[in-house]
C-alpha positions in Angstrom: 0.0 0.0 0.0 2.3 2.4 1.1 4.5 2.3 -2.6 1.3 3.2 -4.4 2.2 7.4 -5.2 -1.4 9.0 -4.1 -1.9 12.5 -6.7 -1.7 15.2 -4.7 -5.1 17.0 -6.1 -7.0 13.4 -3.9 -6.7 14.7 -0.5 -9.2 17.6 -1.1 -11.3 15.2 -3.4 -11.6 13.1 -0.6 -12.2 15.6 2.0 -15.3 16.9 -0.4 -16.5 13.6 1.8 -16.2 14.9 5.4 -17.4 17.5 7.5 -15.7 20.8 7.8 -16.4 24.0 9.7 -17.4 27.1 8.0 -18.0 29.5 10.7 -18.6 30.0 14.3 -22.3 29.4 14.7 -22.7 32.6 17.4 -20.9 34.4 14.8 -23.6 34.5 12.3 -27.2 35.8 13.9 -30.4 35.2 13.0 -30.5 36.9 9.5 -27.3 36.7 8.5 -25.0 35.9 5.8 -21.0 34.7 5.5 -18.7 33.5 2.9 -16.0 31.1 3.0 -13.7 29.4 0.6 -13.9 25.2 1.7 -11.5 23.0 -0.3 -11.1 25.4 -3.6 -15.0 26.0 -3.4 -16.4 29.9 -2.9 -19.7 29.2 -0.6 -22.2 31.2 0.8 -23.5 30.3 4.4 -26.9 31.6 5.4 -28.9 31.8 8.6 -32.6 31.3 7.4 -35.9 30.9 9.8 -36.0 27.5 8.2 -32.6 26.4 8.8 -29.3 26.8 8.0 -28.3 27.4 4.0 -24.8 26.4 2.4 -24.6 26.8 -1.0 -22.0 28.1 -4.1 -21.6 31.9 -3.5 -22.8 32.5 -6.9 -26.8 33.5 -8.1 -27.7 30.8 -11.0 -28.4 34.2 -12.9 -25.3 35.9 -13.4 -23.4 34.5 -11.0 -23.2 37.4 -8.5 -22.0 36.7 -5.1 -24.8 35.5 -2.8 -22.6 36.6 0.5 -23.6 40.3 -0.7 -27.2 39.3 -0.4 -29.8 39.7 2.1 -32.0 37.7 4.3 -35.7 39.1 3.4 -39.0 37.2 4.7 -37.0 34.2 5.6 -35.3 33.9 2.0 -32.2 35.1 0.6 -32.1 37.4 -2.0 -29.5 38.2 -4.3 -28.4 41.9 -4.4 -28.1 42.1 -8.4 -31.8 41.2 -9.6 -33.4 40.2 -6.6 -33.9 36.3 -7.4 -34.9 34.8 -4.0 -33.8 31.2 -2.2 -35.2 29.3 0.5 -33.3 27.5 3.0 -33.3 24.1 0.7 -31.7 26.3 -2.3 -35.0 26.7 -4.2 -35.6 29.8 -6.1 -38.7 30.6 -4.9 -39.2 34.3 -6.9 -37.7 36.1 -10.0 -39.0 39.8 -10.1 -38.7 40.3 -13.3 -41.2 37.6 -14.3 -44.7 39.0 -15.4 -46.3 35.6 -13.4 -44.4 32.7 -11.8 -42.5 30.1 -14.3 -42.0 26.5 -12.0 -40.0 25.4 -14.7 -37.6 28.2 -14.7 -37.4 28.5 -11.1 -36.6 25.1 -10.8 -34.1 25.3 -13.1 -32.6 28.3 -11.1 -32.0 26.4 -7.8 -28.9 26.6 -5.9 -26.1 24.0 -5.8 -26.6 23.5 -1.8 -24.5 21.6 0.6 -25.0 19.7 3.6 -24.9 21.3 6.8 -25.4 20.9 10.5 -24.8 23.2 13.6 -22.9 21.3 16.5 -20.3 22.3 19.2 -20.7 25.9 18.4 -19.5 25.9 14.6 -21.2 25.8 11.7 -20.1 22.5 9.7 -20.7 21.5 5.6 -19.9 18.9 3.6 -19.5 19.3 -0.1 -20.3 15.9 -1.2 -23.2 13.7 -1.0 -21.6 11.0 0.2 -20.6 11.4 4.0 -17.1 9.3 3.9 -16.9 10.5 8.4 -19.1 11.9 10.9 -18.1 14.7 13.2 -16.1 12.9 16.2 -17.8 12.9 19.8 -16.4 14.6 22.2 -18.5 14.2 25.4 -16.9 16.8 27.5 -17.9 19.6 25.0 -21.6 19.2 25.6 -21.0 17.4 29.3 -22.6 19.8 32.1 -20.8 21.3 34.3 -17.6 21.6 32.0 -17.1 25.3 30.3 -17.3 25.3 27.0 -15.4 27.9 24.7 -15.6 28.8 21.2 -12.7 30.9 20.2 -12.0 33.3 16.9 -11.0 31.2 14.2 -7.1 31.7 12.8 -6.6 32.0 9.7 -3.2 30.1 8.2 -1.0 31.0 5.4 -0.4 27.4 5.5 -2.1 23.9 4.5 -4.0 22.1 6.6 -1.4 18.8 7.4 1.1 21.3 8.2 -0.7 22.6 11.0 -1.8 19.0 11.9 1.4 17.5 12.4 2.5 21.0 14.4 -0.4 20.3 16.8 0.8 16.9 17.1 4.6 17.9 17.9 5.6 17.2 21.3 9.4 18.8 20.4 8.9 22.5 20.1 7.5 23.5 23.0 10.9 25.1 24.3 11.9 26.6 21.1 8.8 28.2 19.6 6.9 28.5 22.9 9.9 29.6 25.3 8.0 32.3 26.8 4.3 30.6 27.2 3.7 27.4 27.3 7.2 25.8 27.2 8.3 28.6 29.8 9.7 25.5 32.0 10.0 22.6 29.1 12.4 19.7 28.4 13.3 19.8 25.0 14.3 16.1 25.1 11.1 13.7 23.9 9.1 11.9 26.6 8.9 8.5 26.0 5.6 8.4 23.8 2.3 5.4 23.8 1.1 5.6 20.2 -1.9 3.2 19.2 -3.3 3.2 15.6 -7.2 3.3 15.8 -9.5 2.6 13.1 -10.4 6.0 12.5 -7.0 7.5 13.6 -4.2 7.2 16.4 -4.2 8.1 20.0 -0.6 9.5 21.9 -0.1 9.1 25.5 2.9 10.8 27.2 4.1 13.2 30.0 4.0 16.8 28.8 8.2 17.7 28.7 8.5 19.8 31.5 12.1 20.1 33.5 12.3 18.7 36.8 13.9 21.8 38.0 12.7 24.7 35.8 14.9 28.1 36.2 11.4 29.8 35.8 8.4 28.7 37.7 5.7 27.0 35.6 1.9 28.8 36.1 -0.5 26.1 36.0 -0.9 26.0 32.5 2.7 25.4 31.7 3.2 22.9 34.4 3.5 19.2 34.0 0.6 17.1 33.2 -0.5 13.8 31.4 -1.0 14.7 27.4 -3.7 12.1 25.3 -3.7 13.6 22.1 -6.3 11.9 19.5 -6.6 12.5 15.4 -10.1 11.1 13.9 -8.9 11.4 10.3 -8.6 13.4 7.8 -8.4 16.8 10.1 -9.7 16.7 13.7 -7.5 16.4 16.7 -7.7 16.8 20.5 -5.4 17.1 23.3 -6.9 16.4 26.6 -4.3 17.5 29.4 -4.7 16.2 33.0 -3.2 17.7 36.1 -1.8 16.5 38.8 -4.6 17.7 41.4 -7.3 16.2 39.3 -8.1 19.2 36.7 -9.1 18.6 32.8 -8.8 20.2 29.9 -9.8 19.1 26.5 -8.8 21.1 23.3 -9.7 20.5 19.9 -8.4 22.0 16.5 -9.9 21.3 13.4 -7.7 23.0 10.3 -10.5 23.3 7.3 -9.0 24.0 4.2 -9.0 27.1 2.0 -6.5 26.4 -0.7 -4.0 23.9 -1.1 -1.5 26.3 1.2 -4.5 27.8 3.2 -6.2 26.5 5.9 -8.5 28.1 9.1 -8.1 26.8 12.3 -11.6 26.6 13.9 -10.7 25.7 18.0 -12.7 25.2 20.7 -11.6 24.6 24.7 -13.0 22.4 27.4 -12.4 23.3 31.0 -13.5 20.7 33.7 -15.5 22.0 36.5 -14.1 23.7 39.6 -10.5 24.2 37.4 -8.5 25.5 39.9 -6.4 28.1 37.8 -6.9 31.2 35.7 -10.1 32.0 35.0 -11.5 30.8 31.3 -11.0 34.1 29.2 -7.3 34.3 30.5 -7.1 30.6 29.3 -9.0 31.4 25.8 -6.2 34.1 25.9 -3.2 32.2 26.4 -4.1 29.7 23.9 -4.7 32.2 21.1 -1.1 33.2 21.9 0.2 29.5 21.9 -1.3 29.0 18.3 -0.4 32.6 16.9 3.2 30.8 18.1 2.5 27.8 15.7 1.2 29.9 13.4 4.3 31.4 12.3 6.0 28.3 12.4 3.6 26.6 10.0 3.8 29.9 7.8 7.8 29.7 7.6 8.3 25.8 6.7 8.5 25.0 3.2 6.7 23.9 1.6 3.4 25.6 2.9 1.7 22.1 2.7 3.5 18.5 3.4 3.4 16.4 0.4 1.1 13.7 0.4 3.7 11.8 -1.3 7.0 11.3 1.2 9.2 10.5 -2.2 8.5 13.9 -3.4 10.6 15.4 -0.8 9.9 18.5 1.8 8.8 16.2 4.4 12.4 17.6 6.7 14.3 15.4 8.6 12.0 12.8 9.9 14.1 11.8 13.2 12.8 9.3 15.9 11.3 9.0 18.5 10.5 13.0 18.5 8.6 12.4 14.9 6.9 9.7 15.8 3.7 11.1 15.7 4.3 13.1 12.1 4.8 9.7 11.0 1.9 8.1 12.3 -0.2 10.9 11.3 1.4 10.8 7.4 0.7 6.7 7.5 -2.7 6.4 8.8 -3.7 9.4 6.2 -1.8 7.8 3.1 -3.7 4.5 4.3 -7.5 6.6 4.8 -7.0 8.7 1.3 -6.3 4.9 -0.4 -9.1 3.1 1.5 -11.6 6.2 0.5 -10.6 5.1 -3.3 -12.2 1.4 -2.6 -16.1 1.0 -3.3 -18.4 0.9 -0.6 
C-alpha cells in the first residue's frame, strides 16, 4: 500500500467527503449571511428561519456573489436582480417575471450543501456521500464543564502542516519559550502511540524540567497529554493535572487552498479548574497558536506532500517524529481506503 504514489489534487477530493467547519455558529445571527472558501469552493452560508443554508456563493443568474445578499422574509435574496432562495436552495421568486415560471425557477436552484450546527460551529460537507461523521467529544456538551468557542485563525499554510505542528511534542521550548514551554524539556518523553481505526491516539508526560529556572503557572506545568486525530483533520489534546483538573482542546484545520487553511478551536475546561479563569485561558491559547502559526507559515513547503518521495517532508528523526509519522501513515492509508467501493 504504502508504494502506491497518491496524486496530490485526492486529498481535497476526498475531503469533499467529510465535514468541515465554516463558521462559528454565534458568529452569524439570525438573518445573516457569510462566505467562505472550503477546499477550492467559494460558498455562501446563510442563517434562514428554516434552517441553515450552504450553497455556491454565486446566483444561477449571473453568477453574483450571494454573501452580498440579504436575508428578506426568511429567504435570501441576491443583491443584483433580486432572485430569492429558501433554505433548501429553491428559487422561490424572479422579479422580473410578469407571473411565476415553476420550470424556470426550478431550473434556477442553488447547488446546496450539507450542513449541520454542532459544538458551536457551523459544519458543511461538499459531497453527498458522508465518507466520516463529526467525532464525539463528550466533555464539549457534558454539564458542568465550560465550553469555549474561540476566533478562528486563519493560516497561510495547508491544513497537514498545521496538523502535524499540533501533534509535535518537540517544540514546546523553542517556539513556545515564553508561554507554554516557559519551564519545558526539550528532550522527547517516551511516547504510547496506538493506531485506531479512525486514527491514532498518543499518550505521554508533557516535557517539563524537573527543575525549571522559571516557575511553571499552571498552565505550563506538568501534566499527562492524550492527544487523539479522527482522520482526515480533527485532533484533540486532553491534558490532566496532577490535582485532578481537565482540559480538552480541539483543533480542526478546514482547508482554504492547497496552502490555506482556518483553524476553527474550541476549549473544554473541567468544573471547579483551579487556575486562571476561562478568558485568561482562551487568551493564552490564542497566543500559543499565533506561536504555531508562524512556524507553520515559515516551513517550506506551505503544505506536506502527500507523497514522502516527493521530498519537503524535513528530517524525519525518531522518536521526536513519531507522531508526524503516524499521522502521514494512517492518512496515506485513509486517502487509499476512500478510493475502494463501498
Amino acid at each position: 500500500m504504502s508504494a502506491i504514489e497518491i496524486s496530490e489534487d485526492l486529498p481535497f477530493k476526498v475531503l469533499r467527503k467529510t465535514w468541515q467547519p465554516v463558521a462559528v455558529a454565534s458568529a452569524v445571527g439570525a438573518g445573516q449571511v457569510r462566505s467562505y472558501r472550503l477546499l477550492g469552493e467559494e460558498i455562501v452560508i446563510a442563517r434562514l428561519p428554516g434552517g441553515w443554508l450552504a450553497a455556491l456563493d454565486a446566483c444561477p443568474h449571473k453568477g453574483f456573489r450571494l454573501s452580498l445578499g440579504q436575508v428578506c422574509d426568511s429567504e435570501l435574496r441576491c443583491a443584483y436582480h433580486g432572485w430569492r432562495f429558501d433554505h433548501e436552495g429553491r428559487c422561490t421568486n424572479i422579479p422580473s417575471l410578469l407571473q411565476p415560471l415553476p420550470n424556470k425557477q426550478e431550473q434556477a436552484r442553488l447547488t446546496s450543501f450539507a450542513v449541520q450546527e454542532r459544538y458551536g460551529m457551523i459544519w458543511v460537507r461538499l459531497d453527498p456521500e458522508e465518507l466520516a461523521r463529526i467525532p464525539e467529544v463528550p466533555e464539549f456538551e457534558k454539564s458542568g464543564w465550560t465550553y469555549l468557542v474561540a476566533e478562528p485563525m486563519a493560516f497561510e499554510a495547508g491544513f497537514r502542516r498545521e496538523i502535524e505542528n499540533y501533534l509535535d511534542m518537540t517544540h514546546f521550548a523553542f517556539a513556545h519559550s515564553t508561554t507554554l514551554g516557559v519551564s519545558a524539556d526539550p528532550k522527547v518523553p517516551a511516547m504510547k502511540i496506538t493506531e485506531l481505526a479512525d486514527g491514532f491516539e498518543m499518550q505521554a508526560p508533557f516535557p517539563a524540567l524537573a527543575a525549571p529556572k522559571e516557575q511553571p503557572g499552571k498552565l505550563q506545568q506538568a501534566h499527562e497529554r492524550r492527544q487523539r486525530c479522527w482522520l482526515p483533520n480533527f485532533t484533540t489534546i486532553r491534558q490532566s493535572f496532577a490535582d485532578g483538573d481537565e482540559r480538552v482542546l480541539v483543533h480542526i484545520p478546514s482547508p482554504n487552498t492547497v496552502t490555506q487553511c482556518t483553524v476553527f478551536w474550541a476549549l473544554a475546561i473541567s468544573p471547579g479548574f483551579k487556575g486562571p479563569a476561562p478568558a485568561e485561558q482562551l487568551k493564552f491559547a490564542h497566543q500559543v497558536l499565533d506561536e504555531d502559526r508562524r512556524m507553520c507559515e515559515n516551513q517550506v513547503p506551505r503544505e506536506v506532500p502527500v507523497n514522502p518521495a516527493k521530498g519537503g517532508w524535513g528530517v524525519l528523526v525518531t522518536p521526536g517524529d513519531n507522531l508526524a509519522n503516524m499521522f502521514q501513515r494512517t492518512f496515506r492509508k485513509f486517502l487509499l481506503q476512500s478510493m475502494t467501493p463501498r
